[in-house]
Backbone as ProteinMPNN parsed JSONL, in Angstrom:
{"seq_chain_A": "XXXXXXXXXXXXXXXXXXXXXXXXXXXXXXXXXXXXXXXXXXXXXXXXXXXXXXXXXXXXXXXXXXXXXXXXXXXXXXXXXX", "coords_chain_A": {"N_chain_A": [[-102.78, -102.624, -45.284], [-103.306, -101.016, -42.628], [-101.876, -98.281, -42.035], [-98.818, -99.209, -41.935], [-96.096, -98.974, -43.114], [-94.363, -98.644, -46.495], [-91.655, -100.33, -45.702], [-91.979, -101.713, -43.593], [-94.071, -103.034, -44.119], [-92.56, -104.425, -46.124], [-90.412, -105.432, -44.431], [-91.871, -107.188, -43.16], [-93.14, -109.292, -45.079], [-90.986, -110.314, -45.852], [-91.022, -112.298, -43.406], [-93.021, -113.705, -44.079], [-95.447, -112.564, -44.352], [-97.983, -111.32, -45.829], [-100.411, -110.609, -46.263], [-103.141, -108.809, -44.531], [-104.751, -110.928, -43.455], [-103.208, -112.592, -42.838], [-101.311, -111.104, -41.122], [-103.457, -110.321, -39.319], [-103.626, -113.394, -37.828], [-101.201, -113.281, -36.077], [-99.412, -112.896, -33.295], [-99.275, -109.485, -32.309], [-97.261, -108.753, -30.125], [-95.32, -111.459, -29.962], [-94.777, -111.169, -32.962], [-93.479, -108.706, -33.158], [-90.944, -109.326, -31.561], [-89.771, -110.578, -33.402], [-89.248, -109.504, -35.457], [-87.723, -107.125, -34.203], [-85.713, -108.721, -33.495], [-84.387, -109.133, -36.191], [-84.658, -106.804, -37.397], [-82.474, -104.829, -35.605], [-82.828, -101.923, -35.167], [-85.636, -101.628, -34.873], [-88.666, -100.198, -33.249], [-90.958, -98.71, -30.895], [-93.318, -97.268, -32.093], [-93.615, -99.13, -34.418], [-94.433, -101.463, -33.303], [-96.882, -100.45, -32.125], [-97.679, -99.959, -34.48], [-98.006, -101.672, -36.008], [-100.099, -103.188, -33.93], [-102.298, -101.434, -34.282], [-102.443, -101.487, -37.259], [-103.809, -104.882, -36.694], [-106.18, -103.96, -35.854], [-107.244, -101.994, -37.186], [-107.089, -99.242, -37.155], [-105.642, -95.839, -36.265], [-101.619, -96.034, -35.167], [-101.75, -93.811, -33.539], [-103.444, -93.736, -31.642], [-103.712, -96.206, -30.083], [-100.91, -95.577, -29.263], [-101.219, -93.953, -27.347], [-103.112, -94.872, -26.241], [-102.639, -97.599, -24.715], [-100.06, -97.466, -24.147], [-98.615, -98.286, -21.716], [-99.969, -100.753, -21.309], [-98.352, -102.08, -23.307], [-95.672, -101.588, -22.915], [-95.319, -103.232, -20.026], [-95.606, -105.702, -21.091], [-93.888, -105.828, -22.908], [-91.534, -105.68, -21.521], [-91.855, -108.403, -19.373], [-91.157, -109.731, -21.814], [-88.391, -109.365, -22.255], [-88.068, -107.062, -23.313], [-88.307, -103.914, -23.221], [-88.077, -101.087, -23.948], [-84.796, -99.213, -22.943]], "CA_chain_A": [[-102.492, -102.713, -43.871], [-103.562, -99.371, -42.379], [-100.76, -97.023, -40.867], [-97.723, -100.116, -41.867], [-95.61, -97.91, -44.307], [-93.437, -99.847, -47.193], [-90.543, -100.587, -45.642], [-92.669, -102.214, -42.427], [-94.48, -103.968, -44.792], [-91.479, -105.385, -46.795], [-89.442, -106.418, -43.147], [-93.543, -108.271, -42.68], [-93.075, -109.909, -46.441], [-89.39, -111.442, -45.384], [-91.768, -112.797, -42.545], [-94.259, -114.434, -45.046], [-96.846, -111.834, -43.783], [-98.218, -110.181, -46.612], [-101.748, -109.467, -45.976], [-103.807, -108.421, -43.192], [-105.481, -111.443, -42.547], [-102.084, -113.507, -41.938], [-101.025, -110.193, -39.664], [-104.468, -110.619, -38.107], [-103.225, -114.0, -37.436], [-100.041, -113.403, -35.436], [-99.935, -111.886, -31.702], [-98.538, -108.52, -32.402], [-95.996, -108.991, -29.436], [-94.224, -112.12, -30.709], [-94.156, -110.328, -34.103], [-92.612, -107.664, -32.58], [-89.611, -109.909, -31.133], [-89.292, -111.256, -34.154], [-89.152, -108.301, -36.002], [-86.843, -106.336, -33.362], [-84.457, -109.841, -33.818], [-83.74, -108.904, -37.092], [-83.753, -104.97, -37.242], [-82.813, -103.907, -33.966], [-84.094, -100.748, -34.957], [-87.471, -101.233, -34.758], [-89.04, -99.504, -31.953], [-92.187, -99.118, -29.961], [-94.033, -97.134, -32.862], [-93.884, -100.353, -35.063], [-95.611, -102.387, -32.161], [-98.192, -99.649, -32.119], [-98.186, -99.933, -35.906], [-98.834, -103.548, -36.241], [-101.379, -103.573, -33.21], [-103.623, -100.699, -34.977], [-103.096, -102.639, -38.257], [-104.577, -105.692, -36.902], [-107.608, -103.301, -35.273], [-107.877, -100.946, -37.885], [-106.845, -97.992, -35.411], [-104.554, -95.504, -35.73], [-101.335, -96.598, -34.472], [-101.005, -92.892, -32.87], [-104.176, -93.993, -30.676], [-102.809, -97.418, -29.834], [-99.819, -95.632, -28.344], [-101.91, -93.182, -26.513], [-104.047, -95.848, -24.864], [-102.141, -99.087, -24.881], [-98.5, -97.6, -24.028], [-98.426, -98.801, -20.516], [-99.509, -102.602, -21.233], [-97.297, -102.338, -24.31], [-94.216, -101.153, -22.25], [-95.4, -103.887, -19.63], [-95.966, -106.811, -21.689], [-92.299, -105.54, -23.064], [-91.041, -105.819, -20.115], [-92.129, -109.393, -19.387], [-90.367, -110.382, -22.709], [-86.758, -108.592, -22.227], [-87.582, -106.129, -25.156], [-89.052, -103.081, -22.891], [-86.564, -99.95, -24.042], [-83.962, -98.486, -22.133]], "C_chain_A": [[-102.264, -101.294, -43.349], [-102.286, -99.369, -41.28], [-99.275, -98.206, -41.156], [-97.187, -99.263, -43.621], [-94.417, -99.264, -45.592], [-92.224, -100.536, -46.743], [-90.658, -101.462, -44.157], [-93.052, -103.274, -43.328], [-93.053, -105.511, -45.672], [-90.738, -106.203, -45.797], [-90.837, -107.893, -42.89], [-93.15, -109.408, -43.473], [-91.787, -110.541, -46.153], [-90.18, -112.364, -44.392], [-92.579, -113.847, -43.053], [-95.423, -113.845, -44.801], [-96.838, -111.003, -44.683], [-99.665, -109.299, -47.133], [-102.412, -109.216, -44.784], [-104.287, -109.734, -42.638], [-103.938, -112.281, -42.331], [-101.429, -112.374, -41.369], [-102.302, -110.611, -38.968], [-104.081, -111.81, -37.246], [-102.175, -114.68, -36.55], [-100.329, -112.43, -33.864], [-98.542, -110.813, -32.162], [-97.115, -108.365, -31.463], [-94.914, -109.892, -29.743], [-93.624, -111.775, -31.886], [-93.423, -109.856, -34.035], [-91.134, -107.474, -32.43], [-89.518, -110.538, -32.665], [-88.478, -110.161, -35.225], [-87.631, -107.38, -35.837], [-85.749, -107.662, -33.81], [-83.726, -109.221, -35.041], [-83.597, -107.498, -37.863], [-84.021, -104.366, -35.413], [-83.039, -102.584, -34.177], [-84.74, -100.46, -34.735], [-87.4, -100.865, -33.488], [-90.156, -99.507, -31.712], [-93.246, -98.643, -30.864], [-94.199, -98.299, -33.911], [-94.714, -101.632, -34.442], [-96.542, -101.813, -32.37], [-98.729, -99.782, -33.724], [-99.076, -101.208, -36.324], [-100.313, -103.787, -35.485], [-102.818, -102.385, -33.94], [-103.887, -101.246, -36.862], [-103.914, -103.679, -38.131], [-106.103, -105.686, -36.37], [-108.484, -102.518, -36.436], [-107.975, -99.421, -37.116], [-105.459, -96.958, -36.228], [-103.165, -95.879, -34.884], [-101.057, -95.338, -33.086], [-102.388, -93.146, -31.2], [-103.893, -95.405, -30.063], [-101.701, -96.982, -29.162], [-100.226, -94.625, -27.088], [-102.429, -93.944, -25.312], [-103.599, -96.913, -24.542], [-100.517, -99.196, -24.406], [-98.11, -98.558, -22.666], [-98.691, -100.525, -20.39], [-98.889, -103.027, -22.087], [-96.22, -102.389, -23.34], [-93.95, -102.737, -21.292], [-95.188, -105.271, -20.217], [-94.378, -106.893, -22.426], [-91.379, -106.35, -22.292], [-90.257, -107.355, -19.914], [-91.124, -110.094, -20.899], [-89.573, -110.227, -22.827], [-86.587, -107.712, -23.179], [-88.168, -104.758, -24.282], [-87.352, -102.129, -23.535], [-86.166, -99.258, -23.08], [-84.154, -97.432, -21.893]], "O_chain_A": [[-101.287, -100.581, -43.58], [-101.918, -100.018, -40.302], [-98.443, -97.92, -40.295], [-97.73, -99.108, -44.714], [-93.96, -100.38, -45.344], [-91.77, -101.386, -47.509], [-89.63, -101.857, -43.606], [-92.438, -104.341, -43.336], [-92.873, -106.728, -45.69], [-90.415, -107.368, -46.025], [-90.703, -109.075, -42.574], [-92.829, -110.451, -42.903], [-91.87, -111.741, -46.414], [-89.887, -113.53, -44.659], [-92.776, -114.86, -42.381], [-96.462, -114.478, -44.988], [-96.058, -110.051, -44.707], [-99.964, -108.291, -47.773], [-101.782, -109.712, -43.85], [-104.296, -109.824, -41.41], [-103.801, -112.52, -41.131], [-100.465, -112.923, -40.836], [-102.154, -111.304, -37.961], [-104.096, -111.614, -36.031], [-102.062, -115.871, -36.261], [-101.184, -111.6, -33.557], [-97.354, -111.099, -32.307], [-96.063, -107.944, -31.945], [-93.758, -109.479, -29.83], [-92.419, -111.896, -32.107], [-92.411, -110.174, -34.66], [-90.36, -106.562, -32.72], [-88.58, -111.327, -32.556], [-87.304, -110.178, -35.595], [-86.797, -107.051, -36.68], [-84.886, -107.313, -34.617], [-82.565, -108.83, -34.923], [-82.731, -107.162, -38.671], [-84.851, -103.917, -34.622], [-83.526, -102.0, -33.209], [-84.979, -99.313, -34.359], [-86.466, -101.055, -32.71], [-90.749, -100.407, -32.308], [-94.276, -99.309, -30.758], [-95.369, -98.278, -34.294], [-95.404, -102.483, -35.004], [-97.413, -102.498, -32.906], [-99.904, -99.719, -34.086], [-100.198, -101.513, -36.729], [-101.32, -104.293, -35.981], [-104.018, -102.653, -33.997], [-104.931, -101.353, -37.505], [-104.767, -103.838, -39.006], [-106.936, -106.592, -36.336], [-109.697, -102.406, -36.618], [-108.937, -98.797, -36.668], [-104.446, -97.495, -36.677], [-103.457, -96.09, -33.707], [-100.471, -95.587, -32.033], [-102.173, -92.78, -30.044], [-104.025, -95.126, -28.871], [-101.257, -97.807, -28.364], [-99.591, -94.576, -26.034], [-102.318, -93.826, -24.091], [-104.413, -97.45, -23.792], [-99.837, -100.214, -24.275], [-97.311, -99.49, -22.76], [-98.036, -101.343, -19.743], [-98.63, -104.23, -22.069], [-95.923, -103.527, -22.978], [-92.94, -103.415, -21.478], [-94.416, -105.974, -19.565], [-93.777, -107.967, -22.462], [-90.721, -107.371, -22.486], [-89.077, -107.672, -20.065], [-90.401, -111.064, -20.668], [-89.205, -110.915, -23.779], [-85.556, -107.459, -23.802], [-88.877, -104.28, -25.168], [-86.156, -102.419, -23.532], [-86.952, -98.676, -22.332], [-83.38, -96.815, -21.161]]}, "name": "protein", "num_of_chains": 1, "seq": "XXXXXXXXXXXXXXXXXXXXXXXXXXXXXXXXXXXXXXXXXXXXXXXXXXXXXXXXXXXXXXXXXXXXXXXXXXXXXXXXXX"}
């Protein structure tokens, strides 16, 4: 799972997500909240991570081109950051 580092991967694997095609299978935004639920750490590079995992992308181009309907789509779900 390109650009999802071990410790992304392992919070995924508590998830039951442990290969690409069951990430392909999830909408990177609900992930996200699910994710953020249980480390409120996570942050907006782990969205970008997941969504260029399930492209095959960079996630540093994913936050380049995608920040603004990320942030948006945030938003809309009560998770946009402060």
């Amino acid at each position: 799972m390109r650009g999802l580092g071990p410790k992304s991967r392992a919070q995924l694997a508590q998830l039951g997500i442990h290969d690409l095609a069951q990430l392909r299978q999830q909408d990177a935004y609900a992930l996200y909240a699910r994710l953020k639920a249980q480390w409120p750490a996570a942050n907006l590079n782990l969205l970008y991570a997941l969504m260029g995992a399930q492209e095959d992308r960079d996630w540093r181009d994913i936050a380049r081109q995608r920040r603004s309907e990320a942030l948006l789509r945030l938003d809309d779900m009560g998770l946009a950051p402060k």
